[in-house]
N, C-alpha and C positions, 0 to 999 in steps of 0.2 A: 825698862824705864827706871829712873832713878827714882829715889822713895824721898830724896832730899836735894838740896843745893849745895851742899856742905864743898862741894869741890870746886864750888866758882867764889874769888876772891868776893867779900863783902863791900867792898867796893862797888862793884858792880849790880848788884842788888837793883835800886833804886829807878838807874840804865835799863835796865832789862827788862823792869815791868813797869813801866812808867807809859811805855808804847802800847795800848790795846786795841784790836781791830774793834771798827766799828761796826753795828750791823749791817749796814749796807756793805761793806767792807767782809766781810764773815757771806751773806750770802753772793757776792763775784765767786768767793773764794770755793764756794760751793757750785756754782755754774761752771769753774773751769773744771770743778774735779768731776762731773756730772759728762764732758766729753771726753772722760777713760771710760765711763761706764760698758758693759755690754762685750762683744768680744770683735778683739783686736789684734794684730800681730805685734809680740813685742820683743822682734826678733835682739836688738840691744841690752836686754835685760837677761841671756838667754846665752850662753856659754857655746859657742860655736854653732851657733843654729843660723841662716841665712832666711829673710826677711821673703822669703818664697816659700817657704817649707811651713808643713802644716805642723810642727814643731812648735813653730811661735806664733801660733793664738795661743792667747789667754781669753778668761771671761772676768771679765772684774765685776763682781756681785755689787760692791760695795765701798767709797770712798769719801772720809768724812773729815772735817775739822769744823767742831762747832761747841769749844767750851772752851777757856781759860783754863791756868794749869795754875792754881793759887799757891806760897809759900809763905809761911809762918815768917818770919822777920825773926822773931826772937829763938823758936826750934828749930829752923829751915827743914823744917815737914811739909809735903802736901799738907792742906789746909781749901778753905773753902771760899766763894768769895765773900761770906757773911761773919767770918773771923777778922775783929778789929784791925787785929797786927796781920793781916793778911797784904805779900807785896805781889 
């Protein structure tokens, strides 16, 4: 993960995080990822392994997205989202 923004035109800044999910919006996003949960064949993720083969189960303990990624405006540091200059 990158530690800053420094590599995407300032431009773009504004664009980028101007869009944030909403809660309702954050927990869909949590009900979809809730049907990888548990164990599954994921024979496509799986390097010559055929979608029969006990090869490709996995178990997915865990899958989450549930926090904003905040960026300082003036350092392009993570930052938090109770930082003024936070975009």
């Amino acid at each position: 993960m990158h530690k800053n923004i420094d590599h995407i035109p300032a431009s773009h800044y504004e664009t980028l995080y101007r869009h944030r999910l909403t809660q309702e919006d954050k927990e869909r996003v949590q009900r979809l990822f809730g049907m990888f949960l548990g164990t599954k064949k994921y024979h496509n993720y799986s390097k010559e392994v055929k979608p029969h083969q006990t090869q490709a189960m996995r178990y997915m303990l865990e899958l989450k997205a549930d926090s904003y990624m905040y960026i300082n405006r003036d350092t392009l540091d993570v930052t938090t989202e109770e930082d003024p200059k936070a975009i």
